[in-house]
C-alpha positions as CSV (number, residue, x, y, z in Angstrom):
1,X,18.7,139.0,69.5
2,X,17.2,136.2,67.2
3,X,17.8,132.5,67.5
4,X,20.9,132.4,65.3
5,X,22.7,135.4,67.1
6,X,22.7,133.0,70.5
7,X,24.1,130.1,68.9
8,X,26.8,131.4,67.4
9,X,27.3,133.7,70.7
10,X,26.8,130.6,72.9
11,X,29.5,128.4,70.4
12,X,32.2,131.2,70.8
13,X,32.1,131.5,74.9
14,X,32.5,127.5,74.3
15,X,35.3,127.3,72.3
16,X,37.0,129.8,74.6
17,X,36.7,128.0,77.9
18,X,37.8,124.8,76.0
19,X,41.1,126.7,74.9
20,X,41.1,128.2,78.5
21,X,41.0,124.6,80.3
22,X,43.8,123.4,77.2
23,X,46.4,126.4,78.5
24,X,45.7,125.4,82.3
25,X,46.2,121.9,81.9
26,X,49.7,122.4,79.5
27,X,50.8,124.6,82.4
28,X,50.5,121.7,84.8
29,X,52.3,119.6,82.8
30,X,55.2,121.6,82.2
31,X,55.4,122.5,85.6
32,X,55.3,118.8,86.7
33,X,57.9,118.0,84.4
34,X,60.5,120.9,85.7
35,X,59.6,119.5,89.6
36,X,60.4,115.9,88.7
37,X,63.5,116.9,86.9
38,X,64.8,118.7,89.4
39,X,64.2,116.0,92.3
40,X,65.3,113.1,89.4
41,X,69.1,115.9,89.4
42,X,69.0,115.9,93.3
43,X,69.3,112.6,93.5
44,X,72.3,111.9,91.6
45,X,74.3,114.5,92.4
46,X,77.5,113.3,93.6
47,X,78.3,113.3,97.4
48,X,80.6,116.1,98.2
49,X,79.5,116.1,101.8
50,X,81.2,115.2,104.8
51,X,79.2,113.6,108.0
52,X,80.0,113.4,111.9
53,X,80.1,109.9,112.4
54,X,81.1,109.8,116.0
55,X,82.1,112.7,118.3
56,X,85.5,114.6,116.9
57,X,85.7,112.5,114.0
58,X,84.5,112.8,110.6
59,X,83.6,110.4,108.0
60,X,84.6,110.9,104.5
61,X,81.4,109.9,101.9
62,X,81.9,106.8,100.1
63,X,82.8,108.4,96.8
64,X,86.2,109.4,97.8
65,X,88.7,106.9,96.4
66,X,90.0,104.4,99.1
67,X,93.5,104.8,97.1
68,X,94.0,108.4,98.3
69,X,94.9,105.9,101.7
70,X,92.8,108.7,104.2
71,X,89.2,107.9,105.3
72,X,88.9,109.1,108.7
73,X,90.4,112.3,110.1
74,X,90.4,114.1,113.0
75,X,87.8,117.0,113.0
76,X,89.7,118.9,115.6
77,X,92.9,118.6,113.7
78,X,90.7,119.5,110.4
79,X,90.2,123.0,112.0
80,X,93.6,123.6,113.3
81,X,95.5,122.4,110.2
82,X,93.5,123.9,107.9
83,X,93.7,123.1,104.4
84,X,95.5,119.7,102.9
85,X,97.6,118.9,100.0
86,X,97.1,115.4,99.2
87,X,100.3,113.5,97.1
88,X,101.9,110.7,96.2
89,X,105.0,109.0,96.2
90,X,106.3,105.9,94.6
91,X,109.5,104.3,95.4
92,X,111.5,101.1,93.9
93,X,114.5,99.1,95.0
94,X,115.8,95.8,93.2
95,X,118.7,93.7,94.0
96,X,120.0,90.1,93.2
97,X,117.8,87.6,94.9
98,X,120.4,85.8,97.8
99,X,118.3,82.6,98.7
100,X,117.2,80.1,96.1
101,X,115.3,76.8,96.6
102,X,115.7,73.6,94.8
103,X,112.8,70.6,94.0
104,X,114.6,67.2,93.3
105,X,113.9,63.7,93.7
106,X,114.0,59.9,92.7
107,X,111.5,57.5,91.3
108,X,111.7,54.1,91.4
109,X,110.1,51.1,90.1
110,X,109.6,47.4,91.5
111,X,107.9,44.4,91.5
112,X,106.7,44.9,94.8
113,X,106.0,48.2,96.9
114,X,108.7,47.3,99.4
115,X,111.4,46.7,96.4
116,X,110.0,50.2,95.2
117,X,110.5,51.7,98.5
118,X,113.9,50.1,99.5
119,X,115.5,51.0,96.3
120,X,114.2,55.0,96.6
121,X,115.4,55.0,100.0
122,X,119.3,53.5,99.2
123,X,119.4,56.5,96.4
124,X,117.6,59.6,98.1
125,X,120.0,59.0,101.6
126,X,122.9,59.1,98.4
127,X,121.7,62.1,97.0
128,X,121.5,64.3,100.6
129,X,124.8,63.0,102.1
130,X,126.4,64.4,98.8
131,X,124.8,67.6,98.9
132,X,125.9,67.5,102.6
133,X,129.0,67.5,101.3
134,X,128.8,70.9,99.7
135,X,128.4,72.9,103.1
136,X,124.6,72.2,103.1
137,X,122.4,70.4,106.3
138,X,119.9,68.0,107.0
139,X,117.7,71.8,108.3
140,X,118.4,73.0,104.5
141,X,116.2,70.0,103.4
142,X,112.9,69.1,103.8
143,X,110.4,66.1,102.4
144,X,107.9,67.9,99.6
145,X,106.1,64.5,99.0
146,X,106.2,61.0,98.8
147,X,104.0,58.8,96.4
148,X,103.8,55.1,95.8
149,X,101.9,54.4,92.6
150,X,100.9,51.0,91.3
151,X,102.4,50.2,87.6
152,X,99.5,48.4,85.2
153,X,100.6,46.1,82.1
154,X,100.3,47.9,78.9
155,X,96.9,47.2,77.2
156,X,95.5,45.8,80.6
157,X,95.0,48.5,83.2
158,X,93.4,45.6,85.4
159,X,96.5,43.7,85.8
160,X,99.6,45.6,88.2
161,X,103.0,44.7,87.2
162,X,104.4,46.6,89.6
163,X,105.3,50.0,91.9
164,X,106.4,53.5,91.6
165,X,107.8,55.7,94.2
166,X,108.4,59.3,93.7
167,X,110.3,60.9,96.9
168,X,110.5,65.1,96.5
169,X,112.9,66.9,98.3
170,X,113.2,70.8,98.6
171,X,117.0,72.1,99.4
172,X,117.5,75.4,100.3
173,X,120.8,77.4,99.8
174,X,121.5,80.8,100.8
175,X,124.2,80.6,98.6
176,X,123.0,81.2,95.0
177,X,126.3,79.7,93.2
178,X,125.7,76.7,94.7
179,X,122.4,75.9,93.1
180,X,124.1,74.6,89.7
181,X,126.3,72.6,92.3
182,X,123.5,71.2,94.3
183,X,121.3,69.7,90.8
184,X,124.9,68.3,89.3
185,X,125.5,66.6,93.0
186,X,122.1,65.2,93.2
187,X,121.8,63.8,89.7
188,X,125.2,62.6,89.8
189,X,123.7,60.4,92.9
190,X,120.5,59.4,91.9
191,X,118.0,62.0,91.7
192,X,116.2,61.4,87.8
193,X,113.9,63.9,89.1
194,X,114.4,68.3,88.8
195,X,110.8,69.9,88.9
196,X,112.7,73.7,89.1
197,X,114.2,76.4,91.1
198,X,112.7,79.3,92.7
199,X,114.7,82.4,93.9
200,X,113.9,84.8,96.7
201,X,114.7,87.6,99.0
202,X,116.2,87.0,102.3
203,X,114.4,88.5,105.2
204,X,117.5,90.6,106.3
205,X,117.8,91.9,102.3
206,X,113.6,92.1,101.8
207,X,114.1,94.7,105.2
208,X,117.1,96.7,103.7
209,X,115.6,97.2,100.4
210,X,112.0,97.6,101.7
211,X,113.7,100.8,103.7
212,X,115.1,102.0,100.3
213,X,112.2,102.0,98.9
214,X,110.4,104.1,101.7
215,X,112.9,106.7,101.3
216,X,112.5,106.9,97.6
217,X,108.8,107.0,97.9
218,X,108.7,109.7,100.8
219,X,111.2,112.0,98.7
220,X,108.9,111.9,95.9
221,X,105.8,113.0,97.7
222,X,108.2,116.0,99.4
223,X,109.0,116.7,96.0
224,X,105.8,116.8,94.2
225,X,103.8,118.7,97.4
226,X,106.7,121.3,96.9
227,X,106.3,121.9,93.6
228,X,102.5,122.3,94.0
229,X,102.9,125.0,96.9
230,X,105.9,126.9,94.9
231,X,103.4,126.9,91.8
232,X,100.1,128.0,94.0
233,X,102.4,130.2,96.0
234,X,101.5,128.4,99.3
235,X,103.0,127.5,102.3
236,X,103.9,124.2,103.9
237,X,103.0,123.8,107.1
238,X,103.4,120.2,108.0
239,X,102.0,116.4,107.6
240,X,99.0,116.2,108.4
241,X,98.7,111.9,107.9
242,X,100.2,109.7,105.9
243,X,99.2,106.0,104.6
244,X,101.3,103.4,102.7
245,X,101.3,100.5,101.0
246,X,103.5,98.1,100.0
247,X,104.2,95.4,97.2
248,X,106.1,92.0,97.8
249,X,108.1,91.2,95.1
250,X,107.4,88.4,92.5
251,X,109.5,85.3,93.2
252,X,110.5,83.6,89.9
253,X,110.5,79.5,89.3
254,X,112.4,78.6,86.7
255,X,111.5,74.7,85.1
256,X,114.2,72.7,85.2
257,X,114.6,69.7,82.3
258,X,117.5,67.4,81.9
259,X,118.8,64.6,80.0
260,X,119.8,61.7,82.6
261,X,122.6,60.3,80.7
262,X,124.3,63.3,79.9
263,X,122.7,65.1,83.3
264,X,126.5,65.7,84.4
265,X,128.5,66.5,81.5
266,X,128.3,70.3,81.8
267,X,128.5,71.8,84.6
268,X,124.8,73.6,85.3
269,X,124.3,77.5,85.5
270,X,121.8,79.1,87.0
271,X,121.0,83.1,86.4
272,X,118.8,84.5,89.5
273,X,118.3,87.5,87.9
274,X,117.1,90.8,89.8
275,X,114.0,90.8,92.6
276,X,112.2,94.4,93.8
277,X,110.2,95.6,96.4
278,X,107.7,99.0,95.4
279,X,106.4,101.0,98.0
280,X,103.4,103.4,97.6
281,X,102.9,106.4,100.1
282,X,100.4,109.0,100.4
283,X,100.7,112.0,102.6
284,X,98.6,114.9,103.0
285,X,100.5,118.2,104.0
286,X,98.9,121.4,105.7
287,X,99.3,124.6,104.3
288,X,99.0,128.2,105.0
């Protein structure tokens, strides 16, 4: 073999262990790239585990949505129930609110703080002995605030040309027709001052329509869990827990504006208007 035969034989078994070393390192590559793809997938898969937290308990993972009202269970119960159906109910009562609260008072103005004060007292102890007089007491009213503010002279807010006192009062009535009654009274007798009415629930009524509510809520979860089991043909078993929740309802304040010298020339009405309490349960059944 000449000189030219082993070059060209020594340049070909080159070029084929460079293409050798080319294919091995590819093959690493792709083979990193499947191993970091699958750990980077592992990771954020979603939890569908459960854990033992403490002994006969289990813990639910934190991806399961507080709303479903169940994060602890029994696991005891777990294997003697068997399998859940988780629902929920809503549930709604409203009714005409039965206790309204009025915000009245007087301002005066005098030379002096005294004269100021003197004058709001002779007119606020007018204005609750008349509402007095329409069935209400002194335990139905109570002292909101009491300011005395220094007047200034126009143009000069260095120089004081007098006082102001602003007395609040809140009245309560448990009677909602006498609220018109109770802002004509008091403006009749001195108060220059309505800042509004707000309307409520009684405690005895928030009770009897919260129960009403319940019972709505509870017969809709019944409802919807049979329906599921009739569909899936399954069978009922029992309750396995149930959680609730439950939302106040909103009190609405109405502002009150009048016109002092025709304040009692019509008689005031006042429309309350409807208040509800909404109950959320959710109750998981066993079934067979």
């Amino acid at each position: 073999m000449d000189l030219l035969d082993c070059e060209i034989h020594y340049c070909f078994g080159e070029k084929e262990l460079n293409q050798k070393r080319y294919r091995l390192t590819l093959l690493l590559l792709v083979f990193a790239v499947i191993i970091s793809t699958s750990v980077a997938a592992l990771h954020y898969l979603p939890s569908t585990y459960v854990s033992v937290e403490e002994p006969g308990h289990i813990q639910f993972p934190s991806g399961i949505p507080s709303v479903l009202g169940i994060n602890r269970i029994s696991a005891t119960g777990l294997q003697q129930e068997g399998k859940t159906i988780l629902v929920s109910g809503s549930g709604t009562a409203s009714e005409q609110a039965d206790e309204a609260t009025v915000i009245l008072g007087v301002q005066t103005e005098g030379e002096t703080a005294s004269e100021a004060s003197r004058q709001n007292a002779e007119l606020m102890t007018s204005v609750i002995n008349a509402i007095k007089n329409l069935g209400l007491t002194e335990e139905d009213m109570k002292t909101v605030s009491y300011s005395i503010y220094p007047v200034y002279s126009k143009g000069d807010y260095t120089q004081i040309v007098g006082y102001r006192v602003i007395n609040m009062i809140s009245v309560k009535a448990t009677d909602i027709n006498l609220v018109g009654a109770v802002i004509d009274t008091a403006t009749e007798n001195g108060a220059n001052r309505i800042q509004g009415v707000s309307f409520r629930l009684s405690s005895e009524k928030w009770e009897e329509l919260k129960r009403q509510a319940y019972l709505v809520a509870l017969r809709d979860a019944e409802s919807k869990a049979s329906l599921i089991a009739e569909t899936l043909g399954l069978t009922i078993t029992g309750v396995y827990s149930v959680s609730e929740s439950i939302y106040q309802p909103y009190q609405p304040y109405y502002e009150y504006r009048f016109d002092i010298a025709g304040a009692a020339s019509t008689p005031t009405s006042i429309l309350e208007g409807k208040l509800s309490v909404s109950v959320t349960v959710q109750i998981a059944y066993s079934f067979e």
